[in-house]
N, C-alpha and C positions, 0 to 999 in steps of 0.2 A: 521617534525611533526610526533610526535608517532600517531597509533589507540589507542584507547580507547577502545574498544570490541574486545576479540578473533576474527579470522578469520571466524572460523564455524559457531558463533554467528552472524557475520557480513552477508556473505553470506546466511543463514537462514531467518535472517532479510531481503536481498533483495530479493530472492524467494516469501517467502509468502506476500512482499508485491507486488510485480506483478498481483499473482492472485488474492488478494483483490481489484487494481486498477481494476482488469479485469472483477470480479464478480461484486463490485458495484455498477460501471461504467454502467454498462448494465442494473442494477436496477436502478439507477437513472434514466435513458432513459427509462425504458420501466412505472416509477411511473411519469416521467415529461409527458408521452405520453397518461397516464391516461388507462392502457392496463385493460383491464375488466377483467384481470383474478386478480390483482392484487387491484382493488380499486370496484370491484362489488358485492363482498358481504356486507350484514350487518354490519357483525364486523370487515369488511377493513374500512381503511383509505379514507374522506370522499374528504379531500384535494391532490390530488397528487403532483401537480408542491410542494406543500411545503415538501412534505416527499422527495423529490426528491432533493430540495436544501439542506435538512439537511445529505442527503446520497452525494450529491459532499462535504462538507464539510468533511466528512470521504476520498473520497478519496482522498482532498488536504490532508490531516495528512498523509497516505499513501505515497502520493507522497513525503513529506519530509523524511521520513523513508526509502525510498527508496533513495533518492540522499544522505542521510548521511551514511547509510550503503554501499550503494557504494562504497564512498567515502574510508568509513573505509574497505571496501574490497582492493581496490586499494592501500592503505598506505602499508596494509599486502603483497601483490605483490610486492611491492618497495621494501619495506623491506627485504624479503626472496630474492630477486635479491645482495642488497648489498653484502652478504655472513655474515651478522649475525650472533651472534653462541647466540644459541635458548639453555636455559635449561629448 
């Protein structure tokens, strides 16, 4: 199986999707938890648990993003082990 995406591309893609699962991950929790700093104003959000499910929604997208570029990290690994000759 070839990658489909550069390596640098690959690994950039699993980076910033880590710290998106990790940011949030921690927003959804603190909007499912209904934290007053986040749903106690006026012009916040009146519903939390539901801002909360449409933010894990983002992080499952995340998560796929994350196991495909993995993926595609890993191929590149494989790959560069064979002894490949790279133009």
């Amino acid at each position: 199986m070839k990658p489909i995406v550069s390596a640098m591309q690959a690994w950039s893609c699993f980076v910033i999707s880590c710290f998106a699962i990790i940011i949030l991950g921690t927003l959804g929790l603190l909007f499912k938890a209904e934290h007053p700093e986040l749903v106690g104003g006026e012009e916040d959000p009146k519903n939390g648990p539901q801002v909360a499910a449409t933010i894990f929604i983002a992080v499952m997208i995340y998560i796929g993003f994350l196991i495909f570029c993995g993926i595609q990290g890993l191929l590149h690994m494989r790959e560069s082990r064979r002894g490949s000759i790279s133009l």
